[in-house]
BAVEXGU-111757 format. One line per 4 residues: number of its first residue (from 1); their letters; for each residue y, x, z of C-alpha. Coordinates in nm, 3 decimals. Example, Ala and Ser with C-alpha at 12.3 -4.5 7.8 and 13.67 -1.06 7.14 Angstrom:
! BAVEXGU-111757
1> as> -0.450/1.230/0.780 | -0.106/1.367/0.714
//
This chain:
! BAVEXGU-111757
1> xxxx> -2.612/-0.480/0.609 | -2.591/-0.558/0.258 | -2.548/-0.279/-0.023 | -2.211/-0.172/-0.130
5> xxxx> -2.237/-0.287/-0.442 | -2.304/-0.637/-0.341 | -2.051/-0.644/-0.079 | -1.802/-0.521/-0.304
9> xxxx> -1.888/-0.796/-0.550 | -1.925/-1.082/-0.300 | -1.569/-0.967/-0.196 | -1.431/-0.912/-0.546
13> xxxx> -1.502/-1.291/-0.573 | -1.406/-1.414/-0.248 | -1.020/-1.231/-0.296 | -1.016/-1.414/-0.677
17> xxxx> -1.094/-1.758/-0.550 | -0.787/-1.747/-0.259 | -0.597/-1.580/-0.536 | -0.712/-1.895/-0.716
21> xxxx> -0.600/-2.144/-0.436 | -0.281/-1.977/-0.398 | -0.180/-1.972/-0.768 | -0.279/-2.383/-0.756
25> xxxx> -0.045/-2.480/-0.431 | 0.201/-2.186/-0.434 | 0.138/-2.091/-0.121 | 0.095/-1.721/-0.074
29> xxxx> -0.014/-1.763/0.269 | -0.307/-1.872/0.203 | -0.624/-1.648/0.303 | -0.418/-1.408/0.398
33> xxxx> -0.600/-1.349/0.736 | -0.962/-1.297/0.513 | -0.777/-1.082/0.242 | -0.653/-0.850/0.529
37> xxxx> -0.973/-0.842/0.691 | -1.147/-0.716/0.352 | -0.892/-0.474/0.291 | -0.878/-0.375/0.660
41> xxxx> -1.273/-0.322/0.648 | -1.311/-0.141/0.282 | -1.027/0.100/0.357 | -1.226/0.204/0.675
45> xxxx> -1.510/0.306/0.545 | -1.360/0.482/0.286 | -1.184/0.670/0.586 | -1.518/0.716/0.700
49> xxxx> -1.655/0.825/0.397 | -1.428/1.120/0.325 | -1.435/1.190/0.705 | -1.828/1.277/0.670
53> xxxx> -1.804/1.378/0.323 | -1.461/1.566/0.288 | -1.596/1.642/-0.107 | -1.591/1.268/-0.211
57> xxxx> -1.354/1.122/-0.446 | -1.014/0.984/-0.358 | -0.822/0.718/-0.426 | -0.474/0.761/-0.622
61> xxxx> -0.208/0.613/-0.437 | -0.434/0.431/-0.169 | -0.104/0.424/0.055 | 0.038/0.175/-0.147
65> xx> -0.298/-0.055/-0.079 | -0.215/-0.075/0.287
//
């Protein structure tokens, strides 16, 4: 398992390049299964976090992510 920080950034750049693609061909479609899967994945263990650790930050407004 890699460290947060480096999954975050590996993700961080994955979601800009199919940003990238999309912006190029105008398709919006485009990555969207990956993009999901990220978001899917980093809003569960942020669920999981604040499950274990009911004291950790929140988000602002993390209902409008989903």
């Amino acid at each position: 398992m890699l460290p947060v920080s480096v999954r975050l950034k590996l993700s961080v750049k994955l979601l800009r390049s199919i940003d990238a693609r999309r912006e190029a061909t105008g398709d919006q479609g485009i990555g969207s299964a990956v993009e999901r899967t990220i978001l899917d994945y980093e809003l569960a263990e942020l669920t999981l976090e604040w499950m274990i650790n009911p004291q950790s930050p929140r988000v602002q407004n993390l209902s409008r992510i989903r």
